[in-house]
mmCIF file of the C-alpha atoms, coordinates in Angstrom:
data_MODEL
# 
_entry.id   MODEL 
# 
loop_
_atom_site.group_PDB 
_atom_site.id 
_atom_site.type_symbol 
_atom_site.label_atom_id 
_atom_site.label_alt_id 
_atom_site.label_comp_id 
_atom_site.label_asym_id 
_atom_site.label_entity_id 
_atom_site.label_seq_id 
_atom_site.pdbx_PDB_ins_code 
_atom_site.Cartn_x 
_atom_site.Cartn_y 
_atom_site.Cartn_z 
_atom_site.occupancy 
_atom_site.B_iso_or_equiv 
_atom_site.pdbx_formal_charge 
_atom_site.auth_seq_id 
_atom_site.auth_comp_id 
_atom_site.auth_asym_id 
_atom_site.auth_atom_id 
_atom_site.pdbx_PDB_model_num 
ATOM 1  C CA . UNK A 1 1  ? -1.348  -6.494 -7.051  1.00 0.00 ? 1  UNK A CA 1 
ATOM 2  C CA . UNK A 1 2  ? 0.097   -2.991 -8.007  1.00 0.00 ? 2  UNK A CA 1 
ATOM 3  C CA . UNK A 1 3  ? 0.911   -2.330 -4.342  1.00 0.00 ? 3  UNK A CA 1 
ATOM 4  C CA . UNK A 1 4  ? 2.321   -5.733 -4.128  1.00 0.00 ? 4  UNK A CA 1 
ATOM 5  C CA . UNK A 1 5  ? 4.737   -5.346 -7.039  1.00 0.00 ? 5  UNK A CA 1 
ATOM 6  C CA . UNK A 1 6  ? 5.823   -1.639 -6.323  1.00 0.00 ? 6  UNK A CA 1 
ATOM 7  C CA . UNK A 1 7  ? 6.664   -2.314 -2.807  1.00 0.00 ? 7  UNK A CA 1 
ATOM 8  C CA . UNK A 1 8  ? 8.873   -5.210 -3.967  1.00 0.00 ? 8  UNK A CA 1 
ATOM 9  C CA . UNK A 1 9  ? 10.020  -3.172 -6.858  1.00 0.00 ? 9  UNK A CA 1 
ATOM 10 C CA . UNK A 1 10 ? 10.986  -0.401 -3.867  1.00 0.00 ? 10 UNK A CA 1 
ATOM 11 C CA . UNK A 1 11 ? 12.647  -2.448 -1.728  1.00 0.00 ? 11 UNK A CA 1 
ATOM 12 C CA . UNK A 1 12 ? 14.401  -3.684 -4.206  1.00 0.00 ? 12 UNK A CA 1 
ATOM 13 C CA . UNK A 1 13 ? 16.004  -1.279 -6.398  1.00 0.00 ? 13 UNK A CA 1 
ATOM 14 C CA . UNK A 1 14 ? 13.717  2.008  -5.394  1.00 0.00 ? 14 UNK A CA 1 
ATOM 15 C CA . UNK A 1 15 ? 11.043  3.721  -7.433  1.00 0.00 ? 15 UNK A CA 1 
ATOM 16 C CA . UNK A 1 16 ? 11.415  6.425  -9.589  1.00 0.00 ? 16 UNK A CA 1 
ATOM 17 C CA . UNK A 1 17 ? 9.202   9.682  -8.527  1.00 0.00 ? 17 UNK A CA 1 
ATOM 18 C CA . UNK A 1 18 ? 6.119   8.641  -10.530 1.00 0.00 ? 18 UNK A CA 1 
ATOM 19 C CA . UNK A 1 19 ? 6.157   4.650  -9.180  1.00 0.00 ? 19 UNK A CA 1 
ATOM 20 C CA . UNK A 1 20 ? 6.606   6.296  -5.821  1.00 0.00 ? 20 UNK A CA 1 
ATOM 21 C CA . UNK A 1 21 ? 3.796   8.823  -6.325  1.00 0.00 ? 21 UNK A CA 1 
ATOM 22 C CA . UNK A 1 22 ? 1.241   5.864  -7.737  1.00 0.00 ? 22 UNK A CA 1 
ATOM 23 C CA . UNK A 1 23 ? 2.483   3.373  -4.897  1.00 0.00 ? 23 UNK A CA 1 
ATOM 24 C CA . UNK A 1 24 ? 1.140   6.110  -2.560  1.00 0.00 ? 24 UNK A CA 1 
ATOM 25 C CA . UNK A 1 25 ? -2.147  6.455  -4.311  1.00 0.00 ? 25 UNK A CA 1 
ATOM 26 C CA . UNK A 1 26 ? -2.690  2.579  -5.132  1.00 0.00 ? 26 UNK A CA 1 
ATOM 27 C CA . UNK A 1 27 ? -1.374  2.034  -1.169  1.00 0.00 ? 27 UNK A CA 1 
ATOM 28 C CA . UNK A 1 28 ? -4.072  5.125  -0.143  1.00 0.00 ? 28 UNK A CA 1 
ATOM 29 C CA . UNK A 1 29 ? -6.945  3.323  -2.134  1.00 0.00 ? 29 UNK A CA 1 
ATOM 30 C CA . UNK A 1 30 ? -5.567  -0.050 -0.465  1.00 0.00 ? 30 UNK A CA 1 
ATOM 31 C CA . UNK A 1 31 ? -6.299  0.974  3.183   1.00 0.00 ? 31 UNK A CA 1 
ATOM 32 C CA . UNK A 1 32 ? -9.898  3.023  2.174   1.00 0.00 ? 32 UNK A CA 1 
ATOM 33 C CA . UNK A 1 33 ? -11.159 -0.110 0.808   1.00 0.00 ? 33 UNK A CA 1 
ATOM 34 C CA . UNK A 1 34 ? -9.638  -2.696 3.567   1.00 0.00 ? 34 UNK A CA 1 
ATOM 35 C CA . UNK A 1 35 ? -10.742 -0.064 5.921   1.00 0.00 ? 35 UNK A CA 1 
ATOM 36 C CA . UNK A 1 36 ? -14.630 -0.047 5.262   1.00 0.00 ? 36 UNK A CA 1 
ATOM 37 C CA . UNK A 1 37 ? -14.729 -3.605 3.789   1.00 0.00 ? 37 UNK A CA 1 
ATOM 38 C CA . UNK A 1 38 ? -13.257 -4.824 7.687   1.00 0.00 ? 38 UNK A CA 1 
ATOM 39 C CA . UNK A 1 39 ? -15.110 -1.772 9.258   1.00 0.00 ? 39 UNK A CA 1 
ATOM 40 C CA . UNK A 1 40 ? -12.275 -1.519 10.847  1.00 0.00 ? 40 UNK A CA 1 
ATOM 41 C CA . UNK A 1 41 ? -9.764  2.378  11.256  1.00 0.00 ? 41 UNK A CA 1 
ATOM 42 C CA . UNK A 1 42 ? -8.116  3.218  8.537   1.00 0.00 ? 42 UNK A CA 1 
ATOM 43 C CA . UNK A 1 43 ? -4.526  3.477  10.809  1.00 0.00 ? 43 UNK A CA 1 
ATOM 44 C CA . UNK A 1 44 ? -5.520  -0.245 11.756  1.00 0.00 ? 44 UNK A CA 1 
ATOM 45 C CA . UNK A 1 45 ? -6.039  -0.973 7.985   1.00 0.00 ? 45 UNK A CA 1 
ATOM 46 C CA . UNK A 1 46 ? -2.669  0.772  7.148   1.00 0.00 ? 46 UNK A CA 1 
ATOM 47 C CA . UNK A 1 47 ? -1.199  -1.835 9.780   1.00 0.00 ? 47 UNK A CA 1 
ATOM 48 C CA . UNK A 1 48 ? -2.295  -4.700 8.147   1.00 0.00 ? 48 UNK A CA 1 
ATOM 49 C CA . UNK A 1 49 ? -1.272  -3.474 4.721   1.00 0.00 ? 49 UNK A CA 1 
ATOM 50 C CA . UNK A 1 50 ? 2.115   -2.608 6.268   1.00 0.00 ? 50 UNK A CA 1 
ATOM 51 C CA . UNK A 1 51 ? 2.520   -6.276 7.730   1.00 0.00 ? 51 UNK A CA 1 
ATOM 52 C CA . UNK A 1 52 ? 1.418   -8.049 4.573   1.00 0.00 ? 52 UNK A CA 1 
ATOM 53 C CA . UNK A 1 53 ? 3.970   -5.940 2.319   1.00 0.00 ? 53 UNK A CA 1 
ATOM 54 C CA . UNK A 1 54 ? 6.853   -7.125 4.540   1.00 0.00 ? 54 UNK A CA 1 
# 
């Protein structure tokens, strides 16, 4: 949900350097979990975040 609402937050009027810096650790955590829950790479997890967010 956090990732969800800063990414549409950034694409729509940008973040300021805090959202940006806690989109980057809520996005981080994001992947880690998708990554072992799917067992699955984390750069494969990243594309599947990346593809949902658009």
């Amino acid at each position: 949900e956090v990732v969800r609402n800063l990414a549409l937050r950034e694409a729509d009027k940008g973040l300021s350097a805090g959202e940006k810096s806690l989109f980057t650790k809520a996005r981080s955590v994001l992947v880690s979990e998708l990554s072992f829950a799917l067992e699955i790479s984390e750069d494969d997890a990243t594309d599947r975040v990346e593809k949902a967010l658009v």
